[in-house]
Backbone bond lengths (Angstrom), bond angles and torsions (degrees), N, CA, C in turn:
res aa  C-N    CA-C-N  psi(-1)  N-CA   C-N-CA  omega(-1)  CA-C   N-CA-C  phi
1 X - - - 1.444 - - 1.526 109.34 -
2 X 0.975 136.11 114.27 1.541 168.16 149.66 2.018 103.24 -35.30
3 X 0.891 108.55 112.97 1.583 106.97 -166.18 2.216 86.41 -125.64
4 X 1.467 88.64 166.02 1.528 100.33 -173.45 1.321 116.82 -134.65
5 X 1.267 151.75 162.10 1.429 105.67 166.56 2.131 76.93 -145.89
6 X 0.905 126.71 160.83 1.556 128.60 161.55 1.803 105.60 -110.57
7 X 1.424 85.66 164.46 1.686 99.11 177.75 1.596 102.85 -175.63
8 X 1.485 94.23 139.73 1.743 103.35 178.32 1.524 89.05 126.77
9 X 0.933 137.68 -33.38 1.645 116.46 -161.40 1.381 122.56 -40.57
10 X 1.119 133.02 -173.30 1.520 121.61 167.49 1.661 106.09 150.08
11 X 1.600 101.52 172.06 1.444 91.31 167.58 1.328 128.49 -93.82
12 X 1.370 142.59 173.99 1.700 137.34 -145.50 1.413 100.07 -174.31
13 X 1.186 124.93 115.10 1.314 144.06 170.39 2.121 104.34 -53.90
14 X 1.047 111.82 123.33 1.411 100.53 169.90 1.606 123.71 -53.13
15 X 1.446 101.39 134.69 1.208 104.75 -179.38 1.929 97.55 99.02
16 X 0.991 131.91 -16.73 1.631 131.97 167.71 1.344 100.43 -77.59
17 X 1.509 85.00 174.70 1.784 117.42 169.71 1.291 133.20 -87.06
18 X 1.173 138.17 160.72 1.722 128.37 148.22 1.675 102.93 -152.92
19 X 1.196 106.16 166.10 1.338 119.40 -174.73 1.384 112.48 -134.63
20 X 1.258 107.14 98.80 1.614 116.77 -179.63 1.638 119.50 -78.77
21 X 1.423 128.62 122.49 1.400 121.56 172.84 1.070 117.65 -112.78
22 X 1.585 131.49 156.13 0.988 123.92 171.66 1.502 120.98 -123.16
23 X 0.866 132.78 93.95 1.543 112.66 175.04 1.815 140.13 -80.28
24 X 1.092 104.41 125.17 1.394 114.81 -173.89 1.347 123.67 -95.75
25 X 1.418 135.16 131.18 1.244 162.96 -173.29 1.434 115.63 -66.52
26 X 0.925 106.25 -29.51 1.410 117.93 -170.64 1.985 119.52 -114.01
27 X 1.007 125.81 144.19 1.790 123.69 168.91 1.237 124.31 -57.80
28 X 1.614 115.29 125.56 1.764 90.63 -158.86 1.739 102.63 -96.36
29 X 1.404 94.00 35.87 1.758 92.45 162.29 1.335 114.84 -70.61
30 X 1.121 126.20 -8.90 1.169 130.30 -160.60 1.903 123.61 -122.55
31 X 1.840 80.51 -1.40 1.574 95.87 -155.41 1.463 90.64 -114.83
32 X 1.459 134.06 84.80 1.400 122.09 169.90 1.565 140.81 -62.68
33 X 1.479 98.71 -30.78 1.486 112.51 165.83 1.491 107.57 -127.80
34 X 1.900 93.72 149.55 1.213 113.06 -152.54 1.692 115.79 -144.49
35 X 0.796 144.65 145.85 1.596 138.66 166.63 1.606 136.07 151.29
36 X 1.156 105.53 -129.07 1.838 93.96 175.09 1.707 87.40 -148.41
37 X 1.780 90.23 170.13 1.802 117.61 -170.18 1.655 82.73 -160.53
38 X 1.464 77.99 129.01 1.912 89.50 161.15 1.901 121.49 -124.35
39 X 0.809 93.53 156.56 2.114 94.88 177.03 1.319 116.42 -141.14
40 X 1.383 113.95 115.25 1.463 126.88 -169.31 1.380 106.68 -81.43
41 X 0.850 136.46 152.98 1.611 146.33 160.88 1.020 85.58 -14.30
42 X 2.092 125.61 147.40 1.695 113.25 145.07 1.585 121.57 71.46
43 X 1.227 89.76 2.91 2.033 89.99 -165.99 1.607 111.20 -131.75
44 X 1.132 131.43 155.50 1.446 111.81 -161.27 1.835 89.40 -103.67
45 X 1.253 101.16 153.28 2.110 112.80 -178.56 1.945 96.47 -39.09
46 X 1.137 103.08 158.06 1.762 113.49 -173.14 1.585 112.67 -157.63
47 X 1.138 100.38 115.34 1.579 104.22 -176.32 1.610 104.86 -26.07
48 X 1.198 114.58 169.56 1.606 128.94 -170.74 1.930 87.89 -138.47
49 X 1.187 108.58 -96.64 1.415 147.20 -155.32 1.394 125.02 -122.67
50 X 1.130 174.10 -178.26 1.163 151.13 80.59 1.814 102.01 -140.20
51 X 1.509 97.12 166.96 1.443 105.09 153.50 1.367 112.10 -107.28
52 X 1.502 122.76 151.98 1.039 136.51 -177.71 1.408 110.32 -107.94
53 X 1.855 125.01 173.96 1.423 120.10 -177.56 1.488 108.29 -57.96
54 X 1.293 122.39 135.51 1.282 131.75 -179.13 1.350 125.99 111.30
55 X 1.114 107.67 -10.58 1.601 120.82 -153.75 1.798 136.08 78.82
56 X 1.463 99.82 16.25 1.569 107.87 -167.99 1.837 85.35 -88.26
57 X 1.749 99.54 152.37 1.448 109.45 164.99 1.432 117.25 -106.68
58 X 1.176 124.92 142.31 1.520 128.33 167.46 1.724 118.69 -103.54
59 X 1.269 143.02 142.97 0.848 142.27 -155.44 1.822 105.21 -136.36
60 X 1.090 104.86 156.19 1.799 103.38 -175.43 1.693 90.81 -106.61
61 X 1.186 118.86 118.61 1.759 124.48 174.80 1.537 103.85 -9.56
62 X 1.393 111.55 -65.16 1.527 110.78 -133.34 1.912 86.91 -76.87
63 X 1.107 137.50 -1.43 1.349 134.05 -164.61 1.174 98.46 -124.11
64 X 1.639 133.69 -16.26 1.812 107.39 165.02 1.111 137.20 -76.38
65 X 1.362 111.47 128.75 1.381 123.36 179.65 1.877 107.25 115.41
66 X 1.705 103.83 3.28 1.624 99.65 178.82 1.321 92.40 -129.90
67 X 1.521 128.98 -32.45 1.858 123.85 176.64 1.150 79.23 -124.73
68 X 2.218 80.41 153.04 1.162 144.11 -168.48 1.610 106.49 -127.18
69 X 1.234 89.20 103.30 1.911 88.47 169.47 1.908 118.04 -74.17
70 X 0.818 148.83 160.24 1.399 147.87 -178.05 1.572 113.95 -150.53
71 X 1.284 117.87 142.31 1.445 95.63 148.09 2.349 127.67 -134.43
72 X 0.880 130.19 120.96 1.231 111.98 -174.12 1.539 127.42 -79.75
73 X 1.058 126.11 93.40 1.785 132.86 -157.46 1.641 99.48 -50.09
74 X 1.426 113.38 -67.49 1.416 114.15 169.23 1.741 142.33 -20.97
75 X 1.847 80.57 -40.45 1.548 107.03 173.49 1.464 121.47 -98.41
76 X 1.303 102.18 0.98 1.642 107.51 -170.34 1.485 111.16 31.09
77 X 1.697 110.49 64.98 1.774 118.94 -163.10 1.628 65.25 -139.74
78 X 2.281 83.79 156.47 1.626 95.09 166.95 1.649 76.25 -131.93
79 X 1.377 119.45 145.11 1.645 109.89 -164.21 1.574 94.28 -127.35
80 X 1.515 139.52 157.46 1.247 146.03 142.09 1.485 139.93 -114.23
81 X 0.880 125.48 101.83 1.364 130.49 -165.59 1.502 110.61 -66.43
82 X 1.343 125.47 89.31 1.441 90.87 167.84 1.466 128.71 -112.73
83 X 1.194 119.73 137.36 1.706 122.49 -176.27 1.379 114.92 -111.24
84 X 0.943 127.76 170.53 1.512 146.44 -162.37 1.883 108.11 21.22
85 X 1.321 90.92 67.29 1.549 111.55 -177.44 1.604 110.74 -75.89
86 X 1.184 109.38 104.99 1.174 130.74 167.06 1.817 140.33 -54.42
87 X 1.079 135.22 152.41 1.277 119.00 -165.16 1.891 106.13 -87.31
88 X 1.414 106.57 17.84 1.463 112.97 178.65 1.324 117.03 -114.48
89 X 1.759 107.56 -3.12 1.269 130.46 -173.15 2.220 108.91 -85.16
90 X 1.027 101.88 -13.52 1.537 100.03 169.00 1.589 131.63 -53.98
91 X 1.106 110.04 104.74 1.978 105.29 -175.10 1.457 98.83 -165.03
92 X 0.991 133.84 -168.05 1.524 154.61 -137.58 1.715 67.83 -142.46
93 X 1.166 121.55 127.90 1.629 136.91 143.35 1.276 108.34 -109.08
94 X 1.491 101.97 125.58 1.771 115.16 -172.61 1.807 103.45 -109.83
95 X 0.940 131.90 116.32 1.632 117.32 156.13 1.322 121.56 -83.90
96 X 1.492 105.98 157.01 1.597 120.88 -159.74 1.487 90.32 -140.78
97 X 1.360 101.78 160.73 1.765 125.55 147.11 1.098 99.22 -152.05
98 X 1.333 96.46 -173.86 1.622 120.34 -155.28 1.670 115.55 -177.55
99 X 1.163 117.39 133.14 1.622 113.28 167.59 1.794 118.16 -46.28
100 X 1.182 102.85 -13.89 1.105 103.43 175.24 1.448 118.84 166.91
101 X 1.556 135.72 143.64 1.264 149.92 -155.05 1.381 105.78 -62.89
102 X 1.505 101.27 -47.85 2.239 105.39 175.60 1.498 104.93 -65.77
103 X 1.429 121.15 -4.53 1.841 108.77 176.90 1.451 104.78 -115.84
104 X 1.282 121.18 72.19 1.596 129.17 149.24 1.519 103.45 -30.86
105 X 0.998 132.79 -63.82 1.450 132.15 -158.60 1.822 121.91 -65.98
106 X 1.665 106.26 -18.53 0.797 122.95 -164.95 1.601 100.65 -104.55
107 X 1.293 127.63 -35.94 1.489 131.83 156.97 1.579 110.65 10.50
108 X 1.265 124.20 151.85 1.569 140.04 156.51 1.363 97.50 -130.28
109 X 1.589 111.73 137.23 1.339 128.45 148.13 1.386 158.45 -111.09
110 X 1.532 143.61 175.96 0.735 112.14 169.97 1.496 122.41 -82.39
111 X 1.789 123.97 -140.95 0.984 159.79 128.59 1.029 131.25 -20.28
112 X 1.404 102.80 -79.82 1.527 137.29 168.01 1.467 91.90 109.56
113 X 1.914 105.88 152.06 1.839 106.91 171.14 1.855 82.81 -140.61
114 X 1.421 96.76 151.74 1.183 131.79 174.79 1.184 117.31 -64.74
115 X 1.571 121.26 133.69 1.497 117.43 -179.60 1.468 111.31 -150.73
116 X 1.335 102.27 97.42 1.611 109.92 -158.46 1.620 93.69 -110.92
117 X 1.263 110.53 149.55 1.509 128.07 -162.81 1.631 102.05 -153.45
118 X 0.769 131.19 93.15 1.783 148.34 -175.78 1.767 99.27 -63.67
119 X 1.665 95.37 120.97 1.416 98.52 168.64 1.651 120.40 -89.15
């Protein structure tokens, strides 16, 4: 079993930073897709970040060009940078992997950590 854990959440003045980590339990030789999903109050989960099989990244519109997906092999961390955090940016960000991006079903997750940004 593949365990997740998040850390970094917090609150963030618009227009700040935060740095989301994730740490994973497991070797990501095995773990092809990787990243974050967030869900706002009322709103159904929405891509964030991820890498997909191969190493390609996918991005959710409203976050390219302000997060950065990462991952550190050493650290068995999948990390997100996010900057110029917006007051639309508030949700529970959960990280996941998976053997791979075409197996939704097969996914591990986290927790989820809080990321509140005051409008």
């Amino acid at each position: 079993q593949v365990q997740l854990v998040e850390s970094g959440g917090g609150l963030v003045q618009p227009g700040g930073s935060l740095r989301l980590s994730c740490a994973v339990s497991a070797s990501f030789h095995a773990l092809n897709a990787m990243g974050w999903y967030r869900q706002a109050p009322g709103r159904e989960r929405e891509l964030v970040a991820t890498f997909t099989d191969g190493g390609s990244t996918n991005y959710g519109d409203s976050v390219k060009g302000r997060f950065t997906v990462s991952t550190d092999n050493a650290k068995n961390t999948v990390n997100l940078q996010m900057n110029n955090l917006k007051p639309e940016d508030p949700a529970v960000y959960y990280c996941y992997a998976a053997p791979s991006y075409s197996c939704p079903h097969s996914a591990y997750w986290g927790p989820g950590t809080r990321v509140t940004v005051p409008s």
